[in-house]
Backbone bond lengths (Angstrom), bond angles and torsions (degrees), N, CA, C in turn:
res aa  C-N    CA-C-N  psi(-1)  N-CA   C-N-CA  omega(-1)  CA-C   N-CA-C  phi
1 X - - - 1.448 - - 1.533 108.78 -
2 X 1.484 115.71 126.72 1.453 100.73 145.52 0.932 179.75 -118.72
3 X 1.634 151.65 -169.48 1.332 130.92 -136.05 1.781 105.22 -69.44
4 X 1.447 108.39 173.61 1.253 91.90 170.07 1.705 116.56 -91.85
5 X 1.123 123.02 14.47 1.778 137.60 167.03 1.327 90.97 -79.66
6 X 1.645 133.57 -56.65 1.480 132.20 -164.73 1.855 122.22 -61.36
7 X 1.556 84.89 -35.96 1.479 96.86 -170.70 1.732 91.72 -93.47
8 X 1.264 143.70 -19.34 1.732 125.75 173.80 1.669 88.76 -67.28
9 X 1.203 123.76 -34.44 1.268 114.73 -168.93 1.745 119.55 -62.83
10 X 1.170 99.60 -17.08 1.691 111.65 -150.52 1.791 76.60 -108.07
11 X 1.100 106.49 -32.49 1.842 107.92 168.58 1.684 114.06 -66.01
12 X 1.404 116.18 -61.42 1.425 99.15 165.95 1.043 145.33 -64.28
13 X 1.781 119.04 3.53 1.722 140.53 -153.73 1.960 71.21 -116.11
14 X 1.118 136.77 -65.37 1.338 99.67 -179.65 1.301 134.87 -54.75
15 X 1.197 118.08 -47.57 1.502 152.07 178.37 1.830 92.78 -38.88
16 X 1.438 105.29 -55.31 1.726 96.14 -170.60 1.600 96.37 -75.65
17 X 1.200 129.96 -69.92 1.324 138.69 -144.28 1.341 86.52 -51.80
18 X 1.651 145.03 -43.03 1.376 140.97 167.30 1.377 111.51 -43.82
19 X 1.185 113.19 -74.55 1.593 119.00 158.52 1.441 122.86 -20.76
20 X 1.334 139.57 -57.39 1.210 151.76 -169.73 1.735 114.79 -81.28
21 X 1.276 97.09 -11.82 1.887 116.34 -172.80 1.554 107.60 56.51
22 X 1.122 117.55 31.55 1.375 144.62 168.88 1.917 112.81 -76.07
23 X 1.611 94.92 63.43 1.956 92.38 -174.53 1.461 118.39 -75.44
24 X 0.920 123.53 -13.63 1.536 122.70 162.14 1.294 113.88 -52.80
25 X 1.503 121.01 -63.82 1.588 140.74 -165.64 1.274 85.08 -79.96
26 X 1.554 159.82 0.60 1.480 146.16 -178.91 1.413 89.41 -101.47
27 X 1.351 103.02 -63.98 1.923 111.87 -169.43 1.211 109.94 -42.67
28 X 1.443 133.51 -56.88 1.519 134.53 -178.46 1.102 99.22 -85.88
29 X 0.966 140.00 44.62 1.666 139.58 114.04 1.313 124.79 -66.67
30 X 1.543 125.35 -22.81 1.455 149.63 151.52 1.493 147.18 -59.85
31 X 1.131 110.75 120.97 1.233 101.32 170.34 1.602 137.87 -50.69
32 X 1.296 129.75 144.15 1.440 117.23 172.00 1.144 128.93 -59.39
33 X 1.748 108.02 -36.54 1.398 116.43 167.04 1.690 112.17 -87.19
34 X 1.218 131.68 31.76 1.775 115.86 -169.24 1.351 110.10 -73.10
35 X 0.988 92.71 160.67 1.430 118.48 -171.83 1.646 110.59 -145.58
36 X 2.198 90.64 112.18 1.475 95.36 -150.24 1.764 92.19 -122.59
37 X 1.341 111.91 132.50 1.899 112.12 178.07 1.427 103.77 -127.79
38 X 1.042 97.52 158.94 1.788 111.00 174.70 1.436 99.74 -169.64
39 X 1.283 107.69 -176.84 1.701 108.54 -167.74 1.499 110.85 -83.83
40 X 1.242 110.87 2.46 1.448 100.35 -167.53 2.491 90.30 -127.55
41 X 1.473 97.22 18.95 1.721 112.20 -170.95 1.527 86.37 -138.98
42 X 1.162 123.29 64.08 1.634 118.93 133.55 1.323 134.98 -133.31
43 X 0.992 119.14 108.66 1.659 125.67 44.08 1.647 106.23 -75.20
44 X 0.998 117.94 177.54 1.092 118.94 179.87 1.786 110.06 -101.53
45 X 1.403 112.44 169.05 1.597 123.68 -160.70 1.640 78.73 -72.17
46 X 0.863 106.27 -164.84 1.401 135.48 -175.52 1.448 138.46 176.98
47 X 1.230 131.54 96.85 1.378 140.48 -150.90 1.689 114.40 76.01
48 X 1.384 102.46 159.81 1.489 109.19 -161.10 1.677 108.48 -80.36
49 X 1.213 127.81 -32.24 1.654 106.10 167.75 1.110 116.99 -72.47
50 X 1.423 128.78 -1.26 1.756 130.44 165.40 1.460 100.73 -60.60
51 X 1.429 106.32 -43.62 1.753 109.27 -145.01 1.697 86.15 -91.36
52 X 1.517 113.92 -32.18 1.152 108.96 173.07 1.529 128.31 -51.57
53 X 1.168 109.65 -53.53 1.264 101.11 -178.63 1.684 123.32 -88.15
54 X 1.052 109.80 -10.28 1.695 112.15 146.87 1.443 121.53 -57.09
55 X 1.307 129.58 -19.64 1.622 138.65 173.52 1.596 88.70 -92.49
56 X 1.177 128.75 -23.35 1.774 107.41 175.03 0.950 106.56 -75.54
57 X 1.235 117.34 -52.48 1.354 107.55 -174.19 1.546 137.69 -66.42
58 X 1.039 97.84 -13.47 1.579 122.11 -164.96 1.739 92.20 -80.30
59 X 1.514 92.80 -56.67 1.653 108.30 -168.73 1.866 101.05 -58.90
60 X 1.640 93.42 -39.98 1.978 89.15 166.89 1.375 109.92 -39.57
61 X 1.265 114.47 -82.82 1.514 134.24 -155.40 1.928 101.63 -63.91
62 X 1.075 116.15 -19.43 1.861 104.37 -157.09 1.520 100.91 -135.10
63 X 1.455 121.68 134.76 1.546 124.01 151.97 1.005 104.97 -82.62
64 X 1.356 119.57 144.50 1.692 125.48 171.48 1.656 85.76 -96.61
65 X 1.722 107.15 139.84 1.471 124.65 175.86 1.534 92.90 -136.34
66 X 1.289 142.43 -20.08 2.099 111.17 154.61 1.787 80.46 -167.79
67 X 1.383 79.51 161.96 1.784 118.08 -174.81 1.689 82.61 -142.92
68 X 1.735 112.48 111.91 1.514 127.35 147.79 1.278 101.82 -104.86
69 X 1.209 95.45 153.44 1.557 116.52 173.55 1.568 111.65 -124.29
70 X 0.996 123.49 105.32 1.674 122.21 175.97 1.457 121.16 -81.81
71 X 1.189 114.46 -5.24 1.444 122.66 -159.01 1.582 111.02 -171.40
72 X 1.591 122.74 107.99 1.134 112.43 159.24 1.905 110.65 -132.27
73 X 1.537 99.29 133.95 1.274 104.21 -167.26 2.074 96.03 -103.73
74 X 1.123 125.70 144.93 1.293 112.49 144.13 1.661 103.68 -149.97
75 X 1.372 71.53 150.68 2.018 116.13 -173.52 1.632 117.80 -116.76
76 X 0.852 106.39 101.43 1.878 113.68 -167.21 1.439 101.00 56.31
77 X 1.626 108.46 -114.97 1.577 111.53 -164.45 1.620 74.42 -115.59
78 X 1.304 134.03 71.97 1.125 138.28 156.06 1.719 115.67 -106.49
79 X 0.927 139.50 171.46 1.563 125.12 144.93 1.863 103.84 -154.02
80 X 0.866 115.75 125.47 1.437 113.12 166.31 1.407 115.79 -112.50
81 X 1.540 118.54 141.45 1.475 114.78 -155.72 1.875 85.94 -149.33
82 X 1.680 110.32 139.22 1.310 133.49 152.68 1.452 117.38 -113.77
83 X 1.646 93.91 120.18 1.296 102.41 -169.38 1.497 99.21 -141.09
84 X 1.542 105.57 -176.42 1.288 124.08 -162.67 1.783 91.19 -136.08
85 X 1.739 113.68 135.25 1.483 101.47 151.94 1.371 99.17 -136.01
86 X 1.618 94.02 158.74 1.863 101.06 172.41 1.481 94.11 -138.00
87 X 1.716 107.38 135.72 1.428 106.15 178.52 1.506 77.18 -136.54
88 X 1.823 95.21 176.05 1.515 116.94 -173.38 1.507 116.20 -117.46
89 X 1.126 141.30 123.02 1.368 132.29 -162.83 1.868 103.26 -82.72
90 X 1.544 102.47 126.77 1.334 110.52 -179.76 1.467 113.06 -55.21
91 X 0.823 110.91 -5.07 1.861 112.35 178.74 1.228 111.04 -145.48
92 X 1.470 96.52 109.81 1.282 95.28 178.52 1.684 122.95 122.94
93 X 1.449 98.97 -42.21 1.849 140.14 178.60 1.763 114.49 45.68
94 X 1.898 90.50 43.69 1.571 96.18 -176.54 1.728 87.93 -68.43
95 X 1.405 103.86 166.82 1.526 122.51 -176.69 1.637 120.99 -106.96
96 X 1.126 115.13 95.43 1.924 118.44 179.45 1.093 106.24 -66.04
97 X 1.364 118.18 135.55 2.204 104.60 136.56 1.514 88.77 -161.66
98 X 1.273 102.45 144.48 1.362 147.64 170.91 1.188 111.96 -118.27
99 X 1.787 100.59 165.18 1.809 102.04 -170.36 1.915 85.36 -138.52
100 X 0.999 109.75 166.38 1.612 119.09 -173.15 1.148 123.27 -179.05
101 X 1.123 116.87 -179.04 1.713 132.73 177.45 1.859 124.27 -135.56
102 X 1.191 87.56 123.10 1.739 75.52 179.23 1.291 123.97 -120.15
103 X 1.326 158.36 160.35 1.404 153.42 149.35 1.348 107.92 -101.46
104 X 1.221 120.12 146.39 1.761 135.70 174.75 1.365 112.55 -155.35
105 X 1.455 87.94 150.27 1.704 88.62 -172.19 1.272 111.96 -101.37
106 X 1.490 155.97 124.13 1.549 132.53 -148.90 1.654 69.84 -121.33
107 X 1.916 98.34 153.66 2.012 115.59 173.43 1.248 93.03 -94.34
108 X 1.144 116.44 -169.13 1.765 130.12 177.44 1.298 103.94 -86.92
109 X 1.383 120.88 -15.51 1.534 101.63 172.88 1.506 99.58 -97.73
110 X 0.994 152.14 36.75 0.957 163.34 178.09 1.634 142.05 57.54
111 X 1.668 101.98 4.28 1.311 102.28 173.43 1.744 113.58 -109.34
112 X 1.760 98.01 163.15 1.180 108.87 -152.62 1.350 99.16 -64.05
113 X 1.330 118.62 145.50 2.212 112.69 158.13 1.542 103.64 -107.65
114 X 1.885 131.25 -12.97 1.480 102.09 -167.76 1.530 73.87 -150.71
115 X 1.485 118.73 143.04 1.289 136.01 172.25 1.813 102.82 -157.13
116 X 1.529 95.84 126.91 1.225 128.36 -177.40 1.550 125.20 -118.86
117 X 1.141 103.70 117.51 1.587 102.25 -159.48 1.803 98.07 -110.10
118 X 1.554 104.93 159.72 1.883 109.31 173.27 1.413 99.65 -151.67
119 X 1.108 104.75 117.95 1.591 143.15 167.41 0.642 135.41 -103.28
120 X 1.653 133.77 159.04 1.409 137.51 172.64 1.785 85.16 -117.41
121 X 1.738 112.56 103.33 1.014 91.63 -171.26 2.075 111.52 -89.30
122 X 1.253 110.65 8.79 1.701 116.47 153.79 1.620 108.49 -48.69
123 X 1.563 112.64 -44.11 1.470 89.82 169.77 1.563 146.85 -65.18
124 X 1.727 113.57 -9.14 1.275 123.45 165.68 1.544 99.93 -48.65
125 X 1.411 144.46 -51.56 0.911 160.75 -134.62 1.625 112.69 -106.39
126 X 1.156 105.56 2.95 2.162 108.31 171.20 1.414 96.00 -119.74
127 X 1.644 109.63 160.59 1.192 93.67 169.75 1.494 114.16 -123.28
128 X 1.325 123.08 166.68 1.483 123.20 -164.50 1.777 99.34 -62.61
């Protein structure tokens, strides 16, 4: 298992490669089998070209402009994180941000297999 210094790390190696619009270096941050929910993913995705191509599309439609994190807790191969994102819509360049919470489960080799997201998903819908 690893440490919890190893796994914030494996937290900011997603966090940038998202940041950077770098989807290769985001995607293999993932498991093959993940299994990804949020309020607007239930049931939840399931396996990594599900989750994959929801990050295409997403990455179509949105610039990511910041990912804060106010809070990251981890517990074994747990991590729970409060954060904030604001992205920019490629057409148009209305402005998102939302604030949330997530749980993920990181393996020993270090990518995620279960990530759980909580939203207010009315906030897709204001703009920063």
């Amino acid at each position: 298992m690893a440490t919890p210094d190893e796994i914030r790390t494996l937290f900011d190696r997603r966090r940038a490669a998202w940041l950077r619009e770098d989807l290769p270096a985001y995607l293999a941050c993932f498991a093959d089998d993940l299994v990804f929910a949020s309020p607007v993913h239930d049931p939840p995705l399931v396996g990594l070209p599900a989750f994959a191509d929801l990050v295409r599309r997403s990455s179509a439609a949105l610039r990511p402009e910041s990912f804060d994190v106010h809070a990251l807790a981890v517990d074994g191969e747990q991590v729970l994180a409060e954060w904030t994102i604001t992205v920019e819509a490629r057409a148009g360049g209305r402005r998102i941000r939302w604030r949330g919470m997530s749980i993920a489960t990181y393996r020993p080799d270090g990518r995620i297999a279960t990530w759980r997201e909580y939203w207010n998903p009315a906030d897709l819908t204001a703009t920063a």
